[in-house]
C-alpha positions in Angstrom: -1.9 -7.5 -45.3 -3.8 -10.4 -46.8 -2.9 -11.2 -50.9 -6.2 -8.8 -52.1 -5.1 -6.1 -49.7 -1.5 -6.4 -51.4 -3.1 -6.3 -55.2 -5.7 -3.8 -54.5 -2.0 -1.6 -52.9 -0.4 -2.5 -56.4 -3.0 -1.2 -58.5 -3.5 2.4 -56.7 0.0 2.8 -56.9 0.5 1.9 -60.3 -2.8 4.2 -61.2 -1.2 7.2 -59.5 1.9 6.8 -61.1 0.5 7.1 -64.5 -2.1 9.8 -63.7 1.2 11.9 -62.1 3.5 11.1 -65.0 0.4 12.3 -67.8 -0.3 15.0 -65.7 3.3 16.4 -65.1 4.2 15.8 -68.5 2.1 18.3 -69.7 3.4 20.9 -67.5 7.5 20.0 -68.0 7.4 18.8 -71.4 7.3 20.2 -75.2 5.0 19.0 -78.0 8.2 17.2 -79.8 10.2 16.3 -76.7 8.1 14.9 -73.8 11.8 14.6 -71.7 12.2 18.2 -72.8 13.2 19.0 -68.7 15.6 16.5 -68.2 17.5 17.6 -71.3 17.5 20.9 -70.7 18.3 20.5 -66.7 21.0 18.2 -68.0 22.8 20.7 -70.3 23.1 23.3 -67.2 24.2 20.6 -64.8 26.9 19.3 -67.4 25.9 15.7 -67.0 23.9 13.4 -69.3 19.2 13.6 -68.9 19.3 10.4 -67.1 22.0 11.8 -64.5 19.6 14.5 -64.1 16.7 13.1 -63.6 19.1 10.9 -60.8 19.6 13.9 -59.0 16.4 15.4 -59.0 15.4 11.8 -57.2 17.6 12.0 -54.8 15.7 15.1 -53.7 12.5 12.4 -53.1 14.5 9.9 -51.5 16.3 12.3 -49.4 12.9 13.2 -47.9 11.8 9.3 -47.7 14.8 8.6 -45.4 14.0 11.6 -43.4 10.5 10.5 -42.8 11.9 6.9 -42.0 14.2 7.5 -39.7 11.7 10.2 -37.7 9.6 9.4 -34.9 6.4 11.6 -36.4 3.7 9.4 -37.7 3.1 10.9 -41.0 -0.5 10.6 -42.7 -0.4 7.7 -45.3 -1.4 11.0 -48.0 1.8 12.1 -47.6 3.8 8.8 -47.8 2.1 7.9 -50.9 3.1 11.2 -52.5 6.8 11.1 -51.6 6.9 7.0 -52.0 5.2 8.4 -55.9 7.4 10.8 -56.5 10.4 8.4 -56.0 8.9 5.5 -58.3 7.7 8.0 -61.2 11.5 9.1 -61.2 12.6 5.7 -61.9 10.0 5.4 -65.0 11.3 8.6 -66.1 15.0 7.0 -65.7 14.0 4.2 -67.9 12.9 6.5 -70.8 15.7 8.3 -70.3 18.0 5.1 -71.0 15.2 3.6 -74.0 15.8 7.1 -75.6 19.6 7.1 -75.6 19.4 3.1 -76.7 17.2 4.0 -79.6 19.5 7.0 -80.6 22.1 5.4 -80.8 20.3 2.2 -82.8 19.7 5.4 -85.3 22.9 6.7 -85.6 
């Protein structure tokens, strides 16, 4: 992979991170809580939103390691999706942790 190769890899991924995490928002969030999912997932599960949003990662990188450790030669669509659904996790993670941090700069 030469360096513009690499950038040009960087950029699609970045942009179909944020397109996903806009568009999904919209379906799993409210108009005052745009974590609204992971809070309410988190009150069933008994654990805190970012320990949610953990374990519905693990789901993603469950799959990743399947496909890594298979001898099928999956179509590069399909790697991107479950590579993005993994990443888009961990941004969700972070919010998860800025939220708490700021709540508790409030309190």
């Amino acid at each position: 992979m030469t360096r513009e190769e690499y950038n040009k890899s960087i950029e699609a991924q970045l942009k179909r991170v944020k397109e996903t995490l806009i568009k999904k928002n919209k379906e799993y969030s409210t108009d005052s809580s745009p974590l609204h999912n992971f809070h309410q997932s988190a009150k069933i599960l008994r654990v805190s939103p970012k320990e949610s949003a953990f374990a519905f990662m693990v789901k993603h990188l469950t799959s990743i390691t399947d496909m890594l450790q298979s001898d099928i030669d999956y179509p590069m669509e399909l790697w991107e999706e479950k590579l993005g659904d993994a990443k888009n996790y961990l941004f969700l993670i972070e919010c998860l942790v800025q939220e708490e941090k700021n709540e508790k700069i409030q309190a």
